[in-house]
Backbone as CSV, one residue per row, in Angstrom:
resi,resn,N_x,N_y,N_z,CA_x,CA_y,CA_z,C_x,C_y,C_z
1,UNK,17.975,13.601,-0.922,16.648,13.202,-0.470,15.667,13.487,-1.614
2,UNK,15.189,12.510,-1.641,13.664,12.679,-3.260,12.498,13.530,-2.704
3,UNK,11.757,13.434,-2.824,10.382,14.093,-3.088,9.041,13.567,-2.194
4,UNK,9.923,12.186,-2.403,8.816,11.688,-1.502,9.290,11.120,-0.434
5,UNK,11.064,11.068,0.005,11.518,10.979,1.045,11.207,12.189,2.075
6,UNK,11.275,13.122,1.984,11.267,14.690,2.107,9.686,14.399,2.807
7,UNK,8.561,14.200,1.881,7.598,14.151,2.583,7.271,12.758,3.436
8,UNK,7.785,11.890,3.656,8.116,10.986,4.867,9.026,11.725,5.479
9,UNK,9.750,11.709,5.709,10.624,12.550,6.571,9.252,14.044,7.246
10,UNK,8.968,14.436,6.530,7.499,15.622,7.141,6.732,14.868,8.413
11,UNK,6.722,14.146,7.734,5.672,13.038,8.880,5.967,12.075,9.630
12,UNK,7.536,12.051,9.783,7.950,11.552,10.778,8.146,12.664,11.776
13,UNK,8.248,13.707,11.348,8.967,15.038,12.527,7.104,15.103,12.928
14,UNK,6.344,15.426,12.319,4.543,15.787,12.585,4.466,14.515,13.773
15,UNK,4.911,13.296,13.619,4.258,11.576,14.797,4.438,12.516,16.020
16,UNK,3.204,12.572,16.552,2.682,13.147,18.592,1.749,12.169,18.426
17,UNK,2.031,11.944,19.623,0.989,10.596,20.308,-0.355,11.392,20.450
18,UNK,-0.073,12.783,20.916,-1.191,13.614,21.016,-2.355,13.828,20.036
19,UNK,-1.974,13.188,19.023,-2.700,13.243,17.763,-4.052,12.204,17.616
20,UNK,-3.066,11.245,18.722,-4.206,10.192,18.622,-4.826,10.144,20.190
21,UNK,-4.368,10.992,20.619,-5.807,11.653,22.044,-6.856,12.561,21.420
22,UNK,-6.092,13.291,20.336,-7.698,14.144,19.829,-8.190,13.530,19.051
23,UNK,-7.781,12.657,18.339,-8.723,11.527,18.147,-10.134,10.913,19.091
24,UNK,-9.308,10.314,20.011,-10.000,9.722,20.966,-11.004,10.627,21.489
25,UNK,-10.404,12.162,22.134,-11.143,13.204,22.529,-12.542,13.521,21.609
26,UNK,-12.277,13.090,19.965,-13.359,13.942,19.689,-14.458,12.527,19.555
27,UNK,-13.994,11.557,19.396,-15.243,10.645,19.516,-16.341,11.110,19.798
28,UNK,-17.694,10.577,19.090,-19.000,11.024,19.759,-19.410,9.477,20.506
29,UNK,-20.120,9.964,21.221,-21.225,8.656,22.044,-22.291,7.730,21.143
30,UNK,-21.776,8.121,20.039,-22.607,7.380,19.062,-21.847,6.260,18.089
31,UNK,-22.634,5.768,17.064,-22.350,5.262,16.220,-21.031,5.625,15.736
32,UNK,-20.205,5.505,15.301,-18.929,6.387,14.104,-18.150,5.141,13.481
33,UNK,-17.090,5.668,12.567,-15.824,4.494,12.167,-14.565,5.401,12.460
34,UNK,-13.757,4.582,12.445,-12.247,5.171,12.242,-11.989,4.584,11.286
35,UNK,-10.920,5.264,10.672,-10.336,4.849,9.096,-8.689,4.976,9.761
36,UNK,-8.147,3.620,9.627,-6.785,4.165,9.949,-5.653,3.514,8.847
37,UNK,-4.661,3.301,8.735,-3.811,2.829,8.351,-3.122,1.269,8.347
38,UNK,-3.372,0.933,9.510,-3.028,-0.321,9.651,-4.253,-1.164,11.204
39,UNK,-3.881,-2.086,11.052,-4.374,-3.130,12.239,-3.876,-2.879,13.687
40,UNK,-2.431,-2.595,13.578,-1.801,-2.009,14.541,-2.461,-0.471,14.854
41,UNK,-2.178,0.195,13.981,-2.922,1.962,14.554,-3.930,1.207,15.185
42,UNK,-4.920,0.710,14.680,-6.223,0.891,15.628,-6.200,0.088,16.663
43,UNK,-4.870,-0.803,16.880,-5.074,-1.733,18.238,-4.287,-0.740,19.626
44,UNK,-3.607,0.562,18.516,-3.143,1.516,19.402,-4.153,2.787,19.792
45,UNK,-5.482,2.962,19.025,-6.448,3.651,19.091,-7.117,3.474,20.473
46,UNK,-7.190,1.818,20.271,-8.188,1.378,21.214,-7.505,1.050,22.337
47,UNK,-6.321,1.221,22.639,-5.827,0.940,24.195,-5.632,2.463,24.542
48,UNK,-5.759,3.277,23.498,-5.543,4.776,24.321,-6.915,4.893,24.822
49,UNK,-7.783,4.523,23.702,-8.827,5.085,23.985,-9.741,4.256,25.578
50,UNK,-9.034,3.467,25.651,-9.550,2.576,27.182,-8.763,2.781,28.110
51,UNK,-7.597,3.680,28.286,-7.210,4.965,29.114,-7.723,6.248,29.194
52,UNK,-8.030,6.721,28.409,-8.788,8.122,28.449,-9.930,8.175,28.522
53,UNK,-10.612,7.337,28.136,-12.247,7.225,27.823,-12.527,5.881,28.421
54,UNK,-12.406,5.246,29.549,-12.721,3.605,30.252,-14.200,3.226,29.947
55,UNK,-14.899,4.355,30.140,-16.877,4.271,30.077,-16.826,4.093,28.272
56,UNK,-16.027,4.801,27.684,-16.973,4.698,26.418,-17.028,3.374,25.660
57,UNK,-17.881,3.017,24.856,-18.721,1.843,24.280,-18.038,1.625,22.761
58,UNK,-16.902,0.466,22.939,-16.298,0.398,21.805,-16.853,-0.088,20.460
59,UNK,-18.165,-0.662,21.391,-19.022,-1.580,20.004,-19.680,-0.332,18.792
60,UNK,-19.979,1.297,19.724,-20.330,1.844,18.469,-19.458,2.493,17.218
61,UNK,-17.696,1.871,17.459,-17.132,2.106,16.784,-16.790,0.795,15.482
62,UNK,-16.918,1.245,14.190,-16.628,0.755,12.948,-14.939,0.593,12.815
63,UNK,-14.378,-0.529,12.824,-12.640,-0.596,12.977,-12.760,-1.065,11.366
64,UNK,-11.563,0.487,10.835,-11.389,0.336,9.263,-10.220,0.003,9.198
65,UNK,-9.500,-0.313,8.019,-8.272,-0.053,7.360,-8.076,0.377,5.750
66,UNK,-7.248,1.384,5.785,-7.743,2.113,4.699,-6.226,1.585,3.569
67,UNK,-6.774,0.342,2.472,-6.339,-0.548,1.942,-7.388,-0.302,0.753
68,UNK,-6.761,-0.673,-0.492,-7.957,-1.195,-1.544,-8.288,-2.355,-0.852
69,UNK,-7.601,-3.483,-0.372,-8.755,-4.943,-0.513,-8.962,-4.933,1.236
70,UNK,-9.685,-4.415,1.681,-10.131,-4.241,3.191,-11.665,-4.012,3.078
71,UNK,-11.866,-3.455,2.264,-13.507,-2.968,1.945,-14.153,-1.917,2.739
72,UNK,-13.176,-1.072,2.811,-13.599,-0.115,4.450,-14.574,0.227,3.271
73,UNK,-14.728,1.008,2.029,-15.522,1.586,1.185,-17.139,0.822,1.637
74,UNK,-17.124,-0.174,1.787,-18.792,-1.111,1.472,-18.827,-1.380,3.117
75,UNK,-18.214,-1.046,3.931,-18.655,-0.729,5.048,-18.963,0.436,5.631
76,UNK,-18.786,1.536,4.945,-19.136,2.977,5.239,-20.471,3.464,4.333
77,UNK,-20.499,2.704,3.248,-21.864,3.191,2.263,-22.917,3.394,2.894
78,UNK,-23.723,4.254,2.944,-25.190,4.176,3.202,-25.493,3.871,4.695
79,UNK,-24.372,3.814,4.963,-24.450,4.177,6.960,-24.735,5.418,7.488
80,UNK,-25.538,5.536,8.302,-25.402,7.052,8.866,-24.546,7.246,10.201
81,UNK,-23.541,7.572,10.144,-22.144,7.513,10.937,-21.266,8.550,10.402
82,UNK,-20.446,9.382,10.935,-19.154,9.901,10.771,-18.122,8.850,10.508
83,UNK,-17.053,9.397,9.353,-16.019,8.877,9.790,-14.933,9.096,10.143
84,UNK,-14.146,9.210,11.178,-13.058,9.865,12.000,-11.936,8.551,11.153
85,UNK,-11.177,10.038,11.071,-10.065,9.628,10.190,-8.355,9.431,10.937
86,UNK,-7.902,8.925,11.145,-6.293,8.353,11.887,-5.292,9.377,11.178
87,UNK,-4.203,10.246,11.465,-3.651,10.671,11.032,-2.335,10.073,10.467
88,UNK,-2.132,8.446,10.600,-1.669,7.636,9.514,-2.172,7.690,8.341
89,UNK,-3.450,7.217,7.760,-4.044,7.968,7.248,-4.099,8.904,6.329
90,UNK,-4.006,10.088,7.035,-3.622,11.628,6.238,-2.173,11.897,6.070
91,UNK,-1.148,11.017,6.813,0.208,10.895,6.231,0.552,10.240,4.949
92,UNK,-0.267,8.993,5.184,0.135,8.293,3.947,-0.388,8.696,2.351
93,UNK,-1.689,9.856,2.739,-1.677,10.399,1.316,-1.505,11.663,0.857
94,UNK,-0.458,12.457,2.227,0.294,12.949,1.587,1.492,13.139,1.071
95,UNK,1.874,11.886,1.632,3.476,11.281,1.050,3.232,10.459,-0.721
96,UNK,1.719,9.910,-0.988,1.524,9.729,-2.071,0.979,10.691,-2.663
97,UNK,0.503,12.073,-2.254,0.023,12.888,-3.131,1.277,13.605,-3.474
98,UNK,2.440,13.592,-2.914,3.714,14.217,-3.036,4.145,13.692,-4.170
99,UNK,4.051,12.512,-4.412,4.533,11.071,-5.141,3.845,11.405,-6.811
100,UNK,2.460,11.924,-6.370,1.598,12.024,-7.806,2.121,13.023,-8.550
101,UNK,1.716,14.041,-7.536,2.354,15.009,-8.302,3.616,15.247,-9.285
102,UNK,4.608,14.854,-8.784,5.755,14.769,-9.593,5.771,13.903,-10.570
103,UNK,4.737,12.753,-10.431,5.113,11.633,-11.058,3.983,12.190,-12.913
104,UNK,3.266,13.322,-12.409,2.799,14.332,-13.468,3.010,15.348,-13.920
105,UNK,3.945,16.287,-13.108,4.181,17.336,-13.339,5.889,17.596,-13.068
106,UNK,6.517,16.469,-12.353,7.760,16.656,-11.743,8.686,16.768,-13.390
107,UNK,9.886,16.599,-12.647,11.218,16.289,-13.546,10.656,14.934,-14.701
108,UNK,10.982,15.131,-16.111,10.828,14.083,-16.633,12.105,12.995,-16.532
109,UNK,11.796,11.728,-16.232,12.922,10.527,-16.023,13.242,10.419,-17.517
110,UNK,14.420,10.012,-18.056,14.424,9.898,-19.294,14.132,7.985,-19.184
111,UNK,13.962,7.429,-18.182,14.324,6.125,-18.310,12.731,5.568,-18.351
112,UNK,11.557,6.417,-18.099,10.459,6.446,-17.809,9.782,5.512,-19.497
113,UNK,10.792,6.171,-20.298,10.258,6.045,-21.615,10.540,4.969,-22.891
């Protein structure tokens, strides 16, 4: 197992659905965004969140995807909003911060060169 299998593998054993109720749980009644991972996470955000929360007001939520070409960046600028973050998300950069690291400090590849 590599380095960055190891940390996928982390975050497959970490996936609780529960993760994305405290999500939902901490919502405020206001304005906010979510930043998630894919189109899917947030179409799974928003059917939890219209089980647990039926009253709350989906329009004051910002639906991101956290992509270079998505533009979540120029939709969060200069807004005054939180942004609640998907723990897809915080998996996927730490399976690439796993990735960086080595790929700077790890084993040198001799084939790299």
């Amino acid at each position: 197992m590599t380095h960055t299998q190891l940390a996928e593998h982390y975050v497959q054993l970490s996936d609780n659905p529960n993760k994305i109720v405290s999500l939902v749980n901490a919502l405020p009644n206001e304005k906010c965004a979510i930043l998630s991972a894919s189109h899917a996470a947030n179409d799974n955000i928003k059917d939890t969140l219209k089980q647990i929360r039926p009253d709350y007001n989906l329009d004051n939520i910002t639906w991101l995807v956290y992509n270079q070409s998505s533009g979540w960046r120029d939709k969060t600028l200069f807004r005054d909003m939180h942004v609640y973050i998907h723990n897809s998300v915080l998996d996927d950069m730490s399976i690439n911060h796993a990735k960086a690291i080595n790929d700077v400090y790890g084993k040198v590849n001799p084939n790299k060169f």
